[in-house]
Structure formats: C-alpha cells, structure tokens
N, C-alpha and C positions, 0 to 999 in steps of 0.2 A: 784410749784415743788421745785425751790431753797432754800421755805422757811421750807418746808419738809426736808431735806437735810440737812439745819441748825439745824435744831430740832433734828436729829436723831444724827448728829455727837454730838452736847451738851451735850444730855441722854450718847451718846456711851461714851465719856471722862470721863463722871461725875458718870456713872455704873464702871467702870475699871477701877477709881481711887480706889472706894471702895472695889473692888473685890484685888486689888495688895494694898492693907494696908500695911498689915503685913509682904509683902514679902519682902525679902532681902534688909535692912535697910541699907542706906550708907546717907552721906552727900556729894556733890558735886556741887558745886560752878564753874561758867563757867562766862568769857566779853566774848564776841565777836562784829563782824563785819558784815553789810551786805548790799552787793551788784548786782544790779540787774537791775529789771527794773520797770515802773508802768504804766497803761494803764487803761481807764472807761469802761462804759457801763452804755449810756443813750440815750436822744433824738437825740445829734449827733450822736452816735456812736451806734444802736440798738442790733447789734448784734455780727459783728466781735471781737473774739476774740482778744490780743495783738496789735490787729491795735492802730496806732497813739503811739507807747508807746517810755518811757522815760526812759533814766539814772536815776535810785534810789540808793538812801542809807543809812545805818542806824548803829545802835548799841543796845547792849541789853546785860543784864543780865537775867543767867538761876539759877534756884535750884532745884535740884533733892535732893528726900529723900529717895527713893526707885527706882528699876530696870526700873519700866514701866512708872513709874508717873514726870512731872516735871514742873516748873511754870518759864514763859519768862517774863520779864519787859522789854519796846523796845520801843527805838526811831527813825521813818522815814522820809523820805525826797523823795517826787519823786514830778513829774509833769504828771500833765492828759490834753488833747487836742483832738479838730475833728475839721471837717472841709466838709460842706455840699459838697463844690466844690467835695472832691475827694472822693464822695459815688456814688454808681453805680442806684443808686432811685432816678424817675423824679422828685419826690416831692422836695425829698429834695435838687438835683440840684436847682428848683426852690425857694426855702427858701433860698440857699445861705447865712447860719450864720455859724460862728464860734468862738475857744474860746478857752482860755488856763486856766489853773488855777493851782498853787504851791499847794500841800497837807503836811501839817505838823503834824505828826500823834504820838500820843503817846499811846502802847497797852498793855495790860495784860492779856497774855493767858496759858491756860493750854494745858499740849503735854501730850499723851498717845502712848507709843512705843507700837507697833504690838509684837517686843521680847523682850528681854530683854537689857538691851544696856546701858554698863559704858566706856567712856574717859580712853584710857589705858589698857583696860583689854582684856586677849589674847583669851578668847570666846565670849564674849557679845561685838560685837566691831560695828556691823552694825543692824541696823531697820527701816520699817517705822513708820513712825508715823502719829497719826490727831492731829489738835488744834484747841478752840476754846475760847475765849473770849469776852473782850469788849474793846472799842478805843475810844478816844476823837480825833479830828481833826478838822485844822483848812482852811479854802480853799476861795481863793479871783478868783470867775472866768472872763476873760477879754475877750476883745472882740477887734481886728484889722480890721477896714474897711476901711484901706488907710494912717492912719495918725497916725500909732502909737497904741499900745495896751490901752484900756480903763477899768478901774474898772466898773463892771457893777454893784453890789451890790447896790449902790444908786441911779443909773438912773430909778429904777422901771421898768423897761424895759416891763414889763405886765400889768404894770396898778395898782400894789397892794399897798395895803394902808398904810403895811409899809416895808422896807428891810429886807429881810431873813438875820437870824443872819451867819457870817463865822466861827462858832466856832458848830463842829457840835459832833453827837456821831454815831458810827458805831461797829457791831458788826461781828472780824475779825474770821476765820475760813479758812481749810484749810488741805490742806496733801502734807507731804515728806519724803526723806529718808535722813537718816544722819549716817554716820559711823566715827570709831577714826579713822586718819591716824598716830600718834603717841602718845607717852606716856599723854601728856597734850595737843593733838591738835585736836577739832573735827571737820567734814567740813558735811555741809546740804546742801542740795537744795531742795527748798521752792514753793510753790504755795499758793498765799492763798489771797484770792477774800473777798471783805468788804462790807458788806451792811448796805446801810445808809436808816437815812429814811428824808432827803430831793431829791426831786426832781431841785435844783436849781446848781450842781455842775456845771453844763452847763449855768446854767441860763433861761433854758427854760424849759417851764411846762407847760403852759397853752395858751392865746386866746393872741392876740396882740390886743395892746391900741390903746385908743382916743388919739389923736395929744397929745404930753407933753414931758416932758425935756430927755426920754432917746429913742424916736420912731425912732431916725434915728439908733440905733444899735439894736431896736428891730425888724424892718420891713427893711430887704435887700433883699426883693423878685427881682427878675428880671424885671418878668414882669407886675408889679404891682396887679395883683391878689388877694395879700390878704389885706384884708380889716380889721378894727376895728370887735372884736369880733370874726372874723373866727379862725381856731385850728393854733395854732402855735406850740405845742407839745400835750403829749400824759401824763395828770395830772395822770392818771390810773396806772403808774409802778414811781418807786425810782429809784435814779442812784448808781453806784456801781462804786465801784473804786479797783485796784488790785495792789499787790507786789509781785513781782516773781522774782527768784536768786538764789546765793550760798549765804552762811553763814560760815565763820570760827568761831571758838571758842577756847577758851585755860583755862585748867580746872587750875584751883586757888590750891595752896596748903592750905591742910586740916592739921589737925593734928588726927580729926576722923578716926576710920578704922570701917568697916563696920560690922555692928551687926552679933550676932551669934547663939542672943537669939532662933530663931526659929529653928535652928542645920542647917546654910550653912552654907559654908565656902565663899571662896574668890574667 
C-alpha cells in the first residue's frame, strides 16, 4: 500500500510540474531552517506511529521558478530508537532488544503546491503541498545491554557474512502546508516519512546465530527460548524512518521580477 502511495505522489509532482510550466514565471530563492522531530518504523517499532521520537534538525535550500513548482536541497539530523521492554507484544517482551541510532540525511526533493503560493505576496500567501524525491543517509545502530551503548554494525549480530554498509539511500516523500507570514519570511509544517530499502536501521532482520563474537547483543531473550536459527525479525518488510516539524524560510533578494510573457501580472 505505501509503496502505491509513493508511486502516485511521484507521477502526481512530476504530472503538475508539467501541467504549471509555463504558468506564472518568477525566480525565488529561499535558506531556511528546520525543526522537529524523528521517529522509525521497523522490527522494534512495528507500528506506532511518532513513538520513541526525537529532537531533529536541519537546514535547506528552496528554488521556485514558477507558482506551483519548486526544488528543496536539505540537510537533517535526528535520532531513531525502540525498545522491546516498552511494547505492549509478548513476543517481543520476550525478545527484550534494543537500539538507537544517529541518522544523517542529505535530500533532494521536489514540492508541488495545491495553489498557487509566493513569499510576500498579498494573494498567493498560503498552500499545501506534496513532495517527493531521493536521500542519501547515513545511520550507525547501537545497542545498550548494561554497559554502555555498542556499535552493532560489525558484531554480525545474525550471523551474516559481511557488515551492512551505514551509508544508505532512501526515497523521501510527504505532505504540508506552508504560508508567508511576512514580506521575506515563510513558515511550513512538514510530515514526510522515508523509505529505505535496508532492513538493518534496527539491526534486526533475520534468524539469530551460532555462538560468535556479537550473540550476546543478538540473543537477549528472557527466557532463553530462542535458539540459533529461530526468527528474530521479520526479513519480509524494510524499515522507515521519519521527519516531522515547522520549517522557517527567508526568501533571498532577487533582482528578477516575475515574467509577463504569458499576460499576468504580479
């Protein structure tokens, strides 16, 4: 279903870019800021929403060339975590793992406003919008069973035959609304969910190993039940990682004024 979703918002940005070409040509150059929060969704964390989430941050640059159309370049910063203790599933009570992990994100996407919408101007002032692009990211997930948080990326902790690289790629998407609050100031509030395609942001994915150098952070069962071979997650789904917040922006001075070829005006 999510990845249906992906699919149609992509088409719907990449249809509406073409269809707002020629409308209302301006230049518009935006820094901002953004502050939020970030939260998964994988084997620790199945389903809840925002649970476990963290202080985020970031920065970005926008370009508009037209009313509806516009391209973000952005740099983020959050933190993803779970923790089997505080799920409400006997299983995974009994699995008792957990895990934190930095995410260091860099994205490039494109916004399609729902109206029309310029920084400054006394009718186009508010819209929502979707987005949709691609992200490189980079994520080391650890793991604390008493003594301190441990890098698990080189412990194998499943038995595989070599380390999932930390340097991954993810494809960000998303919807919000964004309005100017003055001449040069805009502010957004953002949602926008990331899909990756490893399964190791948690570190867990597959069967728990034969006795070896990382089994005491892979096997924290209770009550010793699980054994070499048995499921210690669920290889069948990827994990997802999220950014959510306000955004400010402060639109750059141009010397451009906005085309009139088509017959607007301003």
């Amino acid at each position: 279903m999510l990845k249906k979703i992906i699919l149609y918002l992509l088409l719907l940005v990449s249809f509406a870019a073409q269809s707002q070409i020629k409308k209302r040509h301006f230049k518009q150059r935006e820094i901002g800021l953004f502050g939020g929060g970030s939260y998964y969704i994988g084997d620790i964390n199945p389903r809840a929403q925002f649970k476990f989430s963290h202080p985020a941050v970031g920065a970005f640059f926008r370009y508009s060339n037209n009313y509806r159309f516009a391209f973000r370049f952005g740099l983020n910063y959050g933190m993803i975590s779970a923790d089997d203790k505080k799920s409400t599933e006997l299983d995974q009570l009994e699995r008792n793992l957990n895990f934190r992990s930095r995410i260091y994100e860099f994205h490039s996407v494109s916004e399609f406003n729902f109206v029309e919408y310029r920084i400054g101007h006394s009718k186009h002032y508010m819209s929502m919008y979707i987005f949709g692009g691609l992200a490189g990211f980079y994520m080391n997930p650890q793991a604390n069973i008493g003594n301190g948080y441990q890098d698990l990326s080189g412990l194998k902790t499943e038995g595989q035959n070599k380390s999932y690289s930390k340097i991954q790629i993810s494809i960000p998407f998303g919807v919000g609304f964004k309005w100017s609050i003055a001449d040069y100031i805009g502010l957004s509030i953002e949602w926008g969910p990331r899909k990756t395609f490893t399964d190791y942001l948690d570190d867990v994915s597959g069967k728990y190993p034969l006795i070896g150098k990382g089994s005491v952070y892979s096997n924290q069962s209770k009550d010793g039940v699980a054994y070499p071979g048995s499921m210690r997650g669920n290889p069948r789904t990827k994990d997802w990682y999220f950014y959510y917040g306000f955004m400010i922006s402060f639109r750059l001075p141009t010397s451009n004024k906005e085309c009139s070829e088509m017959g607007f005006g301003g």
